[in-house]
C-alpha positions in Angstrom: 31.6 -51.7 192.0 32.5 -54.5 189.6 35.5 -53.1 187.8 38.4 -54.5 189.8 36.7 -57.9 189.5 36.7 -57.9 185.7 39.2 -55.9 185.3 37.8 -52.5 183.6 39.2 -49.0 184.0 35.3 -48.0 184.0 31.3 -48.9 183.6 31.2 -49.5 179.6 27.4 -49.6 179.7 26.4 -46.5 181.4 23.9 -44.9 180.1 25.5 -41.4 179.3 26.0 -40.3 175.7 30.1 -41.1 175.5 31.4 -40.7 172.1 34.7 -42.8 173.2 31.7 -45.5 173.4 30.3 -45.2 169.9 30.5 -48.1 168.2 30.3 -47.3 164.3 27.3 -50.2 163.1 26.4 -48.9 159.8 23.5 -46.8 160.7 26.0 -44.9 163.1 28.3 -44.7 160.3 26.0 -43.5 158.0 24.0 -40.9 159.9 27.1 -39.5 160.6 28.4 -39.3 157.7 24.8 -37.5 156.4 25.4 -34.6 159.3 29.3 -34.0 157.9 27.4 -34.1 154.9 25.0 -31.5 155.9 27.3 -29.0 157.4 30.5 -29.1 155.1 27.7 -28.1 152.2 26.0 -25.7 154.0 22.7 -27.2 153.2 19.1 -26.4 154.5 17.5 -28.3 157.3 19.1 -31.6 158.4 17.0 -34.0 160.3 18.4 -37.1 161.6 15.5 -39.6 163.6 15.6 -43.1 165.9 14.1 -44.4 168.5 14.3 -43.9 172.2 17.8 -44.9 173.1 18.9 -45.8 169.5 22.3 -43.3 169.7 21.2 -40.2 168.7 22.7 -38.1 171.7 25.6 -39.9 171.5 25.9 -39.9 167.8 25.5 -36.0 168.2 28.1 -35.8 170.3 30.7 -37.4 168.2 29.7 -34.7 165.9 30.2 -32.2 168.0 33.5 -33.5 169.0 34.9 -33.6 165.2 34.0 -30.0 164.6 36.9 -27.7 164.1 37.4 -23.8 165.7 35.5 -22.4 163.0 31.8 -23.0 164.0 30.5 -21.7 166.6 27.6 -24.2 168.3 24.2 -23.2 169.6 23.0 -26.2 171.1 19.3 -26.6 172.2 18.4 -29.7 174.5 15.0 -28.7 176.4 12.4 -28.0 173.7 9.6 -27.4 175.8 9.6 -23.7 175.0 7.4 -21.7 172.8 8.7 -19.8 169.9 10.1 -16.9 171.9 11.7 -19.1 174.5 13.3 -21.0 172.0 15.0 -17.6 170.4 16.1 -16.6 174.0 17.7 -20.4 174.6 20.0 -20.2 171.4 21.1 -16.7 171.9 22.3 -17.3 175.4 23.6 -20.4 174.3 25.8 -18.1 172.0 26.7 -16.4 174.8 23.8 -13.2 174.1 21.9 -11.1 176.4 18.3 -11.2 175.7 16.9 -9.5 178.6 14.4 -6.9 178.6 13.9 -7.4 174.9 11.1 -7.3 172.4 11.1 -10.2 170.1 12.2 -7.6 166.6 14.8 -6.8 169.7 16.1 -10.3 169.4 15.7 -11.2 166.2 18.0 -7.5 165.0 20.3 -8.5 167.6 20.6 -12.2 167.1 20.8 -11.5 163.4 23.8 -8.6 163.6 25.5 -11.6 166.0 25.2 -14.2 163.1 26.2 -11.6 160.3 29.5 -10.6 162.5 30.6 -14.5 162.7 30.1 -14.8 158.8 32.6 -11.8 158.5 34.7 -14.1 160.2 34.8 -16.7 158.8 32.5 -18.6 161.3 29.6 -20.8 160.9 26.7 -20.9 163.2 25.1 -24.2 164.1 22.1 -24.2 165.8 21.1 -27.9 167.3 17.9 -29.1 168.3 18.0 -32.4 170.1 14.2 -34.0 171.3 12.6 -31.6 168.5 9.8 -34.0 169.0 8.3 -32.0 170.9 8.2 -28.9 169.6 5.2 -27.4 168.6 4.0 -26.7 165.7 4.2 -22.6 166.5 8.2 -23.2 167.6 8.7 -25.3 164.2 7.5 -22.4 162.2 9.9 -19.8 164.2 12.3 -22.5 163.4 11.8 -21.8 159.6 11.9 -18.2 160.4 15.3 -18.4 161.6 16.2 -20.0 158.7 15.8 -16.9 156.3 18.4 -15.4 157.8 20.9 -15.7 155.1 22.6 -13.9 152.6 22.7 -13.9 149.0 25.2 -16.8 148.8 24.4 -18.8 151.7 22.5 -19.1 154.5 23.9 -17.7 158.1 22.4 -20.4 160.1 22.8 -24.4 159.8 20.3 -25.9 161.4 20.0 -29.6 162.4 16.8 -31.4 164.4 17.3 -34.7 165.9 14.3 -36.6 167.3 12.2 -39.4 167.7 10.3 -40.7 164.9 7.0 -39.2 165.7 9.3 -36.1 164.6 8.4 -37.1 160.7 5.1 -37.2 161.5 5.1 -33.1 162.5 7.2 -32.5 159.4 4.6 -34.0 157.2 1.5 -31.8 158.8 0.4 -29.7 156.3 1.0 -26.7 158.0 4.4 -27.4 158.0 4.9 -27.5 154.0 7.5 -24.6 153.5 9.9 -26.3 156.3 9.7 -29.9 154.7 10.3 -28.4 151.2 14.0 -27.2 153.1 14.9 -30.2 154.4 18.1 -31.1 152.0 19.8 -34.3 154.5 17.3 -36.3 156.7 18.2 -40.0 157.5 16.7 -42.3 160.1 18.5 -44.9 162.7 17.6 -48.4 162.6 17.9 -51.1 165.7 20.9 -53.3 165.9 20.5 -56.7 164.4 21.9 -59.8 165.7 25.7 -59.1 164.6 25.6 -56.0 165.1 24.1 -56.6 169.1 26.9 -58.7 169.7 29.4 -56.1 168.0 28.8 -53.7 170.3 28.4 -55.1 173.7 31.9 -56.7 173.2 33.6 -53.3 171.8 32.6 -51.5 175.0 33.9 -54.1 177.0 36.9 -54.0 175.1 37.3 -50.1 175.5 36.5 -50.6 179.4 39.2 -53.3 180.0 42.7 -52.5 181.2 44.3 -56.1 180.4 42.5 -58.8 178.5 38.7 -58.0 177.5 36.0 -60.0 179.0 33.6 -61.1 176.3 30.2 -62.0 175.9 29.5 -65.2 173.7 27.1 -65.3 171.0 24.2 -67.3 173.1 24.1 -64.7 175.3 24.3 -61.6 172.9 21.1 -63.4 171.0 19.1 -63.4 173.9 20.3 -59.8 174.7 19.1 -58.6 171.4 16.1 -60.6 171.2 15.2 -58.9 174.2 16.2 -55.4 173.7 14.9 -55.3 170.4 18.6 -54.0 169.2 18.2 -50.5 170.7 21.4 -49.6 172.3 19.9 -48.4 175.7 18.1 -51.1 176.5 21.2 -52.8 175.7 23.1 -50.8 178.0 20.7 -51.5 180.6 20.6 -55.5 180.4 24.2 -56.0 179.9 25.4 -53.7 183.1 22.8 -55.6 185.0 24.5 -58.8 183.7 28.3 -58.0 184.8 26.4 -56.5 188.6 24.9 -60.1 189.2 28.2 -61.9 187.8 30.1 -60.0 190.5 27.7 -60.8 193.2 27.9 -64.6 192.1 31.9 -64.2 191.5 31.3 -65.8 188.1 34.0 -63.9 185.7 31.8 -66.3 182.6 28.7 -64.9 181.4 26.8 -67.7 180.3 22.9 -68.5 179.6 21.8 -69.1 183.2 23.3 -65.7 184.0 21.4 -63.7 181.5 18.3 -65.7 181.8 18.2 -64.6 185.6 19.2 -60.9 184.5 16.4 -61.1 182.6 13.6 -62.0 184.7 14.5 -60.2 187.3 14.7 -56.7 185.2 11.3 -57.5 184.1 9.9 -58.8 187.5 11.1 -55.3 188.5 9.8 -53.4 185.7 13.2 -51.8 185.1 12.7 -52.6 181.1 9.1 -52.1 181.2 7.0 -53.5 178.3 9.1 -54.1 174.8 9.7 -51.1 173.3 8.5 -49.7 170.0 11.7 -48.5 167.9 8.6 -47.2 165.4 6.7 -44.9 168.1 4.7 -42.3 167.0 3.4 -40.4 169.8 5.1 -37.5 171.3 5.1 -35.8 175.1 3.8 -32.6 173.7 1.5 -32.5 171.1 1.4 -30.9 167.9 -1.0 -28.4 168.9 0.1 -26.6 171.9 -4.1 -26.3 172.8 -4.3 -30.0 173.1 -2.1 -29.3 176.1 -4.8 -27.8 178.0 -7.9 -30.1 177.6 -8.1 -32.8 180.6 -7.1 -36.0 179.9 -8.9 -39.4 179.6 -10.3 -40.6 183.5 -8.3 -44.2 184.2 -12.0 -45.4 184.9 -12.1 -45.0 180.6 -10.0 -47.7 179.9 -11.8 -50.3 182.0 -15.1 -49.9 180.0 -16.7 -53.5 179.6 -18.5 -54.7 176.6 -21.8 -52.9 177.7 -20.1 -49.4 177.6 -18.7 -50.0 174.4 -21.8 -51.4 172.5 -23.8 -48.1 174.5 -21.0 -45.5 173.2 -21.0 -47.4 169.3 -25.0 -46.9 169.6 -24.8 -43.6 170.8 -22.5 -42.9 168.3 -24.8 -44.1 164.9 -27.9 -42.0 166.8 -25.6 -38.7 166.3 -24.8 -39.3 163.2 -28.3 -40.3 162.2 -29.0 -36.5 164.2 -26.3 -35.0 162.3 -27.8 -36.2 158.9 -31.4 -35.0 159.7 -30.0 -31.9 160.4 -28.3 -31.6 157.3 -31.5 -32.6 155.4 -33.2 -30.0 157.7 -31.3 -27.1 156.7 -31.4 -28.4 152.8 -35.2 -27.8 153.1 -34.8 -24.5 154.5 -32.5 -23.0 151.8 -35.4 -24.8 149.2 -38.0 -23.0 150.9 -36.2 -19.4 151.3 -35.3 -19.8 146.9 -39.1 -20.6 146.2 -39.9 -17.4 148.0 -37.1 -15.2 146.9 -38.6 -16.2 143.7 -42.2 -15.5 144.4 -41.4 -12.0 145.3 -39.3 -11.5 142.5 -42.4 -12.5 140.3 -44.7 -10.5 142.2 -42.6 -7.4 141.5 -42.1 -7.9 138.4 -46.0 -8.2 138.0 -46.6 -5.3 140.3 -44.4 -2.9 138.3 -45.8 -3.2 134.8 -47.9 -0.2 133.0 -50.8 0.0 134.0 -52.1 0.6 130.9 -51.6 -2.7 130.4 -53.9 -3.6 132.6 -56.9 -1.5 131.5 -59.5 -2.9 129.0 -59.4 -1.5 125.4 -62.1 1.7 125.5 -65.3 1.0 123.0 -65.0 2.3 119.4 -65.2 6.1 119.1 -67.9 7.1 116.6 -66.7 9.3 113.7 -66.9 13.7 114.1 -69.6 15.2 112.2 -68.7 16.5 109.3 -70.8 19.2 107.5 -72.4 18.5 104.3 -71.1 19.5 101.4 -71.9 23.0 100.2 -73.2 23.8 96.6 -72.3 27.0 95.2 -74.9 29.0 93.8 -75.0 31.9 91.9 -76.0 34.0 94.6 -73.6 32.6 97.4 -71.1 33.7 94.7 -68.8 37.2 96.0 -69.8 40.0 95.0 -67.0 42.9 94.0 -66.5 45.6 96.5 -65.2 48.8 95.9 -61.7 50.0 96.7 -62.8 53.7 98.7 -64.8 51.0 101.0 -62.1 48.5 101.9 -60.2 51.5 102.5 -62.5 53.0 104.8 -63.4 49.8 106.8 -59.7 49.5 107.2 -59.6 53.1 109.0 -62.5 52.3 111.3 -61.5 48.5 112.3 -60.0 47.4 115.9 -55.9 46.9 115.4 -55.3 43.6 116.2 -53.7 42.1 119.0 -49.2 42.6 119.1 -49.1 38.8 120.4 -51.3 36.4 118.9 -53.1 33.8 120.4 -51.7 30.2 120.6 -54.1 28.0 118.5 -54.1 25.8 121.9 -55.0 28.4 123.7 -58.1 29.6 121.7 -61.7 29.0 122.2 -63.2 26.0 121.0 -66.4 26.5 119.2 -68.8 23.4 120.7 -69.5 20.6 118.4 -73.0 21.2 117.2 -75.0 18.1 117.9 -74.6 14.9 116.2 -77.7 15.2 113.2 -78.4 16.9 110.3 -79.9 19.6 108.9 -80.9 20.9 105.7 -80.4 24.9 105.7 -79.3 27.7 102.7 -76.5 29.4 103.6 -77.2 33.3 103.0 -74.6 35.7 101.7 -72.6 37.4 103.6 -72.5 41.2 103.9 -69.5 43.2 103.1 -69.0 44.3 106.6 -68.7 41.1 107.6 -66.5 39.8 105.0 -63.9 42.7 105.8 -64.5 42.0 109.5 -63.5 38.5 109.0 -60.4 39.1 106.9 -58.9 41.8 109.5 -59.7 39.9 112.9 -59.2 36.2 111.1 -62.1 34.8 112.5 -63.5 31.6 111.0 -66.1 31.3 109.4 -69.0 29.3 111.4 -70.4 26.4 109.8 -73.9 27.5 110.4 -74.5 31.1 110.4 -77.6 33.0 111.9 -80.0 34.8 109.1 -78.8 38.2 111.0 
């Protein structure tokens, strides 16, 4: 369109990632520096973030570019995939068949694939660019990945380049063991001023066939001021610039151009509202279940004053509901301990002795005891021949082979509680050697028989 007219073998503001059009500011020089870094030491994770449009796509490709024929590349750009997806993309990136595979399937194969390029002396890159939005499921298969090593080195290098709502996945909790692995991470600034001007006029320069067209610094300023110093929007403003030169033939850029440029790209919403390099919000969310709850009615955002004083008092009656509630259920657990322990009490009450219980019986009054006996002259035994011992022993019953348990003998009745006053007779011999064989006792009263 305009090239003949300024005199440029090409467009050197398009908007695709050319590393012939890279110009080395000191970010740029820097991050690139920290993904040589990363890959010549074999380190863990490196992450390298900007903002939209700052160069990382283009700074990845100059990477690429430098790389010699001993790694082999397996280069990610659609990250929309979940964790399985993901797998497939870098194996047939690598030039693998995952088809009618289980997931062990691909992880055996795809780690027999990365152990055969170690034997050769290969390394295996795996790049992610817009891991932004991964989720949070994908990121951990990412990690997975990475214990494929040996006991040397790792087998895979892995590199994630994103926005800067990137770092804000990374330091997610859940996410701990994959930040702890993170050895290189470095994050692209804007352009300033200088730098704006630098690198509008080195693309020119690298564009131009005979002598280079140049922007002055008024109009660089105003350039930056309104592109915030990110490199696509950059782009954007500065091609516009040279379209409406050509259409006014004016080879000069000056301030009137630019001003013009300007209004008009914003009149037609081509650069939209400024840009935040810091953003922190990402197409797909962290949890992929986010994905699938409706989003906000446009009607939302128009709310006047009334909605939002009704929703703020709605608001403080739920959490005065929410409190109650929480009182509520303290009270219960009160009441459920105070009778836990009043049945624990009751059994403990309810299993004592009974005994215990019973009032002490009345005072038993002492056995009788017989009197005490005076011996007399003629109580006093009498001498009985031997011939009739002998023959009493003849005549008598044999006693019993098994005695009688004393428990199990009669018991004579207690004679009634009084006294009397008797003399005891003496007894016969009969009796005497009756008593001695059997063992009977004696009575304590005996009849005058």
């Amino acid at each position: 369109m305009y090239e003949r007219f300024y005199r440029l073998r090409e467009r050197p503001f398009a908007l695709t990632p050319d590393p012939d059009y890279l110009y080395p500011s000191r970010v740029h020089r820097e991050a690139l520096n920290y993904l040589r870094y990363g890959i010549e030491s074999h380190a863990g994770f490196v992450v390298i973030t900007g903002a939209i449009g700052s160069g990382k796509t283009t700074l990845l490709q100059t990477m690429l570019r430098g790389l010699d024929n001993q790694t082999t590349v397996a280069r990610v750009m659609n990250t929309l995939l979940d964790p399985r997806e993901l797998i497939e993309a870098a194996m047939i990136d690598v030039g693998l068949d995952p088809d009618g595979k289980s997931k062990p399937a691909l992880l055996k194969t795809f780690g027999e694939f990365l152990v055969n390029e170690r034997l050769a002396g290969r390394l295996v890159l795996l790049v992610i660019d817009e891991a932004q939005n991964l989720t949070l499921p994908a990121l951990e298969e990412i990690r997975m990945l990475s214990n494929l090593e040996t006991e040397k080195s790792k087998l895979l290098q892995i590199i994630l380049i994103g926005q800067p709502d990137l770092r804000d996945k990374l330091d997610r909790p859940e996410l701990e063991q994959l930040r702890q692995r993170i050895t290189v991470s470095y994050h692209l600034e804007p352009l300033d001023a200088e730098e704006t001007a630098q690198y509008i006029n080195h693309r020119l320069a690298r564009a131009s066939i005979g002598a280079p067209i140049e922007f002055p610094r008024p109009v660089t300023d105003r350039i930056h001021a309104r592109s915030g110093g990110v490199p696509r929007l950059i782009n954007v403003i500065s091609d516009a610039t040279l379209v409406f030169g050509y259409g006014e033939e004016k080879y000069d850029v000056d301030a009137a151009l630019i001003e013009e440029v300007i209004a008009d790209l914003d009149a037609t919403g081509v650069l939209g509202p400024r840009s935040n390099p810091e953003r922190h919000e990402s197409v797909v969310p962290a949890d992929p279940n986010l994905m699938l709850r409706p989003t906000a009615s446009p009607v939302a955002a128009l709310r006047t004053a009334e909605d939002e004083s009704r929703a703020r008092a709605i608001a403080e009656r739920e959490k005065i509901v929410a409190q109650r509630e929480i009182d509520l259920a303290a009270r219960e657990r009160e009441v459920v301990e105070q009778r836990r322990v009043l049945a624990e009490q009751y059994r403990l009450l309810k299993s004592q002795p009974a005994v215990a219980a019973m009032p002490a019986p009345p005072p038993v009054a002492a056995p009788w005891q017989p009197a005490a006996q005076t011996v007399t002259p003629a109580s006093m035994p009498v001498a009985v021949p031997a011939a009739a011992v002998a023959a009493a022993t003849m005549h008598a019953p044999q006693p019993q082979s098994r005695p009688v348990p004393p428990a199990q003998r009669p018991v004579a009745p207690r004679p009634p509680a009084f006294k009397s006053i008797h003399v005891r007779r003496r007894p016969t011999m009969w009796r005497r050697i009756k008593d001695t064989l059997l063992g009977a006792a004696e009575p304590v009263l005996e009849d005058s028989l």
